[in-house]
C-alpha positions in Angstrom: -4.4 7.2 -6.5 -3.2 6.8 -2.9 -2.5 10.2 -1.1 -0.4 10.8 1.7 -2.3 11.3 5.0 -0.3 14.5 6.1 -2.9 15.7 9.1 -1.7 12.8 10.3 1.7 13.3 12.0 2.5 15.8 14.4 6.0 16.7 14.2 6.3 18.1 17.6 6.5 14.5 18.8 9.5 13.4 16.8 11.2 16.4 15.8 15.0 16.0 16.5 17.0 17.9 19.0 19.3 20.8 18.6 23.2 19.5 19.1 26.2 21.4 19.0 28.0 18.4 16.6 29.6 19.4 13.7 26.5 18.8 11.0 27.1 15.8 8.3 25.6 15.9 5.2 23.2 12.7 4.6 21.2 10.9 1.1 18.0 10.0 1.7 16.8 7.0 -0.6 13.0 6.5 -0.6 12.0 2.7 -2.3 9.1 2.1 -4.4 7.6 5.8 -4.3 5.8 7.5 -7.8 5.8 4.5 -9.5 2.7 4.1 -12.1 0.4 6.8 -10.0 0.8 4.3 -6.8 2.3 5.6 -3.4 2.3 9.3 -4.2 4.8 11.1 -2.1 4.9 14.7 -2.7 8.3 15.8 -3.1 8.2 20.0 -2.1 6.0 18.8 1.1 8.5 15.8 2.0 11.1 18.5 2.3 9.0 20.8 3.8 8.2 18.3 6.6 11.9 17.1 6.9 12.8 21.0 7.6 10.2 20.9 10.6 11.6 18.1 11.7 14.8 19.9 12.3 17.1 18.9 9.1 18.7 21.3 7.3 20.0 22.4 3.8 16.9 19.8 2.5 17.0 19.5 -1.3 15.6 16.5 -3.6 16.9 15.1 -6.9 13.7 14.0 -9.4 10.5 12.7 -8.4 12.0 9.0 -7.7 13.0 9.6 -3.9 16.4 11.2 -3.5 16.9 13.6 -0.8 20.0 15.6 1.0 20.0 17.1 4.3 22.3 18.1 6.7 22.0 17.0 10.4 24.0 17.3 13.3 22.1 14.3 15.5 23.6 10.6 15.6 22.7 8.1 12.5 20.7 6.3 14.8 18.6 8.8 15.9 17.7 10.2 12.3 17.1 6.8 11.3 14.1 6.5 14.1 12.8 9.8 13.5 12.5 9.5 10.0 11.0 5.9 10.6 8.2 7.5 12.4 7.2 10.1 10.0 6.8 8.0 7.5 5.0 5.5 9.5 2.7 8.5 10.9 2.5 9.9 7.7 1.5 7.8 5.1 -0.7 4.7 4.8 1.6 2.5 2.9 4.9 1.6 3.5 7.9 3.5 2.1 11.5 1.7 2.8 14.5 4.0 2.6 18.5 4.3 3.9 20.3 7.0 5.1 24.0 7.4 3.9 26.3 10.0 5.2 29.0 11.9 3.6 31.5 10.2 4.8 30.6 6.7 4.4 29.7 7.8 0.3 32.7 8.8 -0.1 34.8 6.1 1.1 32.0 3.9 -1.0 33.1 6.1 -4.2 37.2 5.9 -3.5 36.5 2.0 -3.8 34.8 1.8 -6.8 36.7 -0.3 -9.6 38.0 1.9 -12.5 35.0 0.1 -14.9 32.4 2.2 -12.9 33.5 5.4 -14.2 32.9 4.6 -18.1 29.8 6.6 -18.7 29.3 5.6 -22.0 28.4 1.9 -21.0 25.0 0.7 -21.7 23.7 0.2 -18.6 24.8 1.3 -14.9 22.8 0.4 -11.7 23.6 1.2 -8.4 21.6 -1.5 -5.8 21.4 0.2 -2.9 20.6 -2.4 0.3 18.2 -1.4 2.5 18.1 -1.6 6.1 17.2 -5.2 6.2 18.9 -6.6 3.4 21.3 -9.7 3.8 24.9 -8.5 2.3 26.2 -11.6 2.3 22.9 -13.7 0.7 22.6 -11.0 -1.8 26.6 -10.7 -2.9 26.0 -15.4 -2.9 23.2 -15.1 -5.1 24.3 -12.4 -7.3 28.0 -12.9 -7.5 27.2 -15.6 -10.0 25.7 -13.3 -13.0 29.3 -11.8 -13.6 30.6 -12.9 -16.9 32.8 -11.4 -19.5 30.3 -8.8 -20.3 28.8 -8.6 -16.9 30.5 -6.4 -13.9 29.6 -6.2 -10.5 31.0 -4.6 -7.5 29.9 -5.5 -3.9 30.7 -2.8 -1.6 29.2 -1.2 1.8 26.1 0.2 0.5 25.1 -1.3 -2.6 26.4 -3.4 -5.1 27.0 -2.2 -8.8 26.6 -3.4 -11.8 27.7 -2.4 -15.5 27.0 -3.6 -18.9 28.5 -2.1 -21.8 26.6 -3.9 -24.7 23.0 -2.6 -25.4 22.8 -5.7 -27.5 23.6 -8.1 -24.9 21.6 -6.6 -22.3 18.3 -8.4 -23.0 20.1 -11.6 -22.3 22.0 -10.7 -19.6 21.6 -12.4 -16.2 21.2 -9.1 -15.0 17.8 -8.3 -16.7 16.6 -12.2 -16.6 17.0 -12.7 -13.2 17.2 -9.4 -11.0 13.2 -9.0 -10.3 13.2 -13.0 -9.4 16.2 -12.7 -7.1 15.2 -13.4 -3.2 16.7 -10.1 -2.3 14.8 -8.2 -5.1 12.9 -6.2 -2.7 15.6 -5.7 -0.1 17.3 -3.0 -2.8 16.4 0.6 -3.6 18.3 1.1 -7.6 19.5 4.2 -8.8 20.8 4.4 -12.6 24.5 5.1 -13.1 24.1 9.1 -13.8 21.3 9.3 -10.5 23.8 7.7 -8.7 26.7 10.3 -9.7 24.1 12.9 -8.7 23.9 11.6 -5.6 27.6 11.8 -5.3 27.4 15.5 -6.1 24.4 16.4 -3.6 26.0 14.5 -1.0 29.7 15.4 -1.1 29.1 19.0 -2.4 30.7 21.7 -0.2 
């Protein structure tokens, strides 16, 4: 098992500074983490670390890589600080996004009215990380809608529904998602992860 090398990273050299900015609430979405014993990243001392680094209000969602902070510094900034830690801090790599409050919830008051059926077969949020190409990914995906098939492109992921169970095995979606060039440019969350996300991340 690979363990995070926490002596490792001193905070003091990256923590973020205090502003006076009205704080926004931010999801933190680790890729690739806990998967099969590989790339073991603690949850309680991840959030114990992000609290040194000056976020606030830190909580986590399962052991997948879903976290919720509050932070008052530009998305820019918080995006290089948390790039160092985890570059510091472990000795593999661990892609992740930020996404702020406000940017979720314009993402959710745009989501077609087949997203909110709950009792479809399969729901997948595909969130893109940093690097991914929007517009390569929404080319080659686009093309797996079908009459059973849904997808959604919007600003941070796409989406994706399937109602039939029996279908599913032969969809497009499940034949050709881990052989699409953008595979590994997407951090997925499952329909009801994705509405907890929604609920950690908007919450008052």
């Amino acid at each position: 098992m690979t363990l995070a090398v926490y002596p490792m990273y001193n905070s003091t050299m990256h923590t973020l500074h205090r502003t006076t900015a009205k704080p926004m609430r931010y999801a933190l979405l680790l890729r690739g983490i806990n998967v099969g014993g590989k790339h073991t990243v603690n949850m309680d001392r991840l959030k114990a670390d992000l609290m040194e680094l000056g976020f606030r209000s830190v909580v986590s969602y399962i052991n997948s890589g879903n976290l919720f902070f509050d932070s008052s510094e530009p998305e820019e900034a918080i995006q290089r600080t948390l790039a160092r830690y985890f570059d510091a801090t472990y000795d593999f790599p661990v892609p992740f996004i930020i996404i702020s409050a406000a940017t979720l919830q314009q993402e959710v008051g745009q989501l077609p009215s087949w997203w909110q059926d709950d009792t479809a077969y399969r729901r997948d949020a595909l969130f893109y990380l940093p690097e991914a190409d929007k517009t390569a990914v929404e080319a080659e995906a686009a093309i797996w809608a079908n009459s059973r098939e849904q997808l959604y492109f919007g600003r941070t992921a796409f989406f994706y529904c399937n109602h039939d169970q029996a279908d599913y095995l032969t969809s497009n979606y499940h034949k050709k998602l881990l052989k699409a060039r953008f595979y590994k440019q997407l951090t997925i969350r499952s329909g009801k992860t994705f509405q907890k996300i929604i609920e950690l991340t908007l919450e008052d």
